[in-house]
Every structure is written in structure tokens, then in C-alpha cells.
C-alpha positions in Angstrom: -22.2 1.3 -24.9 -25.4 2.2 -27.1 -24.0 5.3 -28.9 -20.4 3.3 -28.8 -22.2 0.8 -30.6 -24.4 3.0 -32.8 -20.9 4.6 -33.7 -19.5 1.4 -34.7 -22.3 0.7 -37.2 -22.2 4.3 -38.4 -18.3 4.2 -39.4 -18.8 0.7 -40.7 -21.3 2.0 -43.1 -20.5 5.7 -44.0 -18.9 8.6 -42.6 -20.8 10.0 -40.1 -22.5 13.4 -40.3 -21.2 16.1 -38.2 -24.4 16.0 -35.9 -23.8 12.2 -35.4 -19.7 13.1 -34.8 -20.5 16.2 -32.1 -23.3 13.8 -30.4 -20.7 10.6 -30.1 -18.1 13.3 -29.2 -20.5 14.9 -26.0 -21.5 11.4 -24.8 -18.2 10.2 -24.7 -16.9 13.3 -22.7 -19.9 12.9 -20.3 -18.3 9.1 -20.2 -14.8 9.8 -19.4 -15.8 13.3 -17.7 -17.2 10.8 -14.8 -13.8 8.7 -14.6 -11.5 11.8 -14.7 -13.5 13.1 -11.7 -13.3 9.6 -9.7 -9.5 9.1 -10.3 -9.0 13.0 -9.1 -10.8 12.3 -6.0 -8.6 9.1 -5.6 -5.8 11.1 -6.3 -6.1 13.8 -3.6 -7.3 10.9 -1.3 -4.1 8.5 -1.7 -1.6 12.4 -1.8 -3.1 12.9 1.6 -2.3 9.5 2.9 1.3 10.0 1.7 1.6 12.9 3.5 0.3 11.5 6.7 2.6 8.6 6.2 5.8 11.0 5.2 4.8 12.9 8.3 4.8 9.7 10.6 8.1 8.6 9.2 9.6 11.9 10.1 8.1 11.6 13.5 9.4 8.1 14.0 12.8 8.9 12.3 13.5 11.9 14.9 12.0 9.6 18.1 14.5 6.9 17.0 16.8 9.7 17.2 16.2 10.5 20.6 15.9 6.7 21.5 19.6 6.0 20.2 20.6 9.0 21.8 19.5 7.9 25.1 20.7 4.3 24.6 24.3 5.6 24.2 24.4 8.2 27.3 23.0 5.1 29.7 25.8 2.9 28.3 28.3 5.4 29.3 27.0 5.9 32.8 26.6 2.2 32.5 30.5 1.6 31.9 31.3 4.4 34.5 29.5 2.7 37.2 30.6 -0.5 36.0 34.4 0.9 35.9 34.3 2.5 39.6 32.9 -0.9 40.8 35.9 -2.7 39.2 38.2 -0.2 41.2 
């Protein structure tokens, strides 16, 4: 905030020198250097939820699968038995 600040005044008053330019310039990129590496790390943290939570929907997707599959074979034993009782 200082050297944003100090900047401010600077351009308000006069160009600024090329020492005062390449000093704003390095403490800004130390600023935003420190954010870049945060969101990164936030990044690769919230990709490897995603893939966990891809993974479990695949998981889920093929049990249902296998669920509905077994649902549908013990009706049809179901309506045999229940078609040889009839008889």
C-alpha cells in the first residue's frame, strides 16, 4: 500500500524516474507473486477434489449398474415363481 501510495503521488506530480518505475514494478511482482502462488495451490487442491469426486461418480455410476442389474434378474425369478404358483 506504501509504494502504491508513494506511486500515486509520484504520477500525480511528475513522471517517475526509471529507478522509481523498476522499484514500483519489483514490489508489485513480489505483491501479486504471493497471490499467483496461493491461487495455484488452491488450484491443484480443488483439481484433486474433482478427481476424487469424478472417480466416486464413476464408482457409484457402475454399482448402480450392478444394482439395477440385480433388481431385474430377481423380478424375473420373481414372476417365474409367481407364474408356477398360479399353475
Amino acid at each position: 500500500m506504501r509504494e502504491q501510495k508513494k506511486m500515486e503521488q509520484i504520477l500525480a506530480d511528475r513522471t517517475p524516474t526509471e529507478a522509481e518505475a523498476r522499484a514500483y514494478l519489483a514490489c508489485a511482482r513480489r505483491y501479486f507473486t504471493g497471490f499467483e502462488r496461493e491461487a495455484r495451490a488452491h488450484l491443484k487442491h480443488v483439481d484433486k477434489e474433482l478427481e476424487k469426486l469424478y472417480q466416486l461418480q464413476f464408482n457409484l455410476t457402475a454399482e448402480r449398474g450392478v444394482a439395477q442389474r440385480r433388481v431385474e434378474a430377481t423380478q424375473g425369478v420373481l414372476s417365474s415363481i409367481e407364474e408356477l404358483d398360479d399353475r
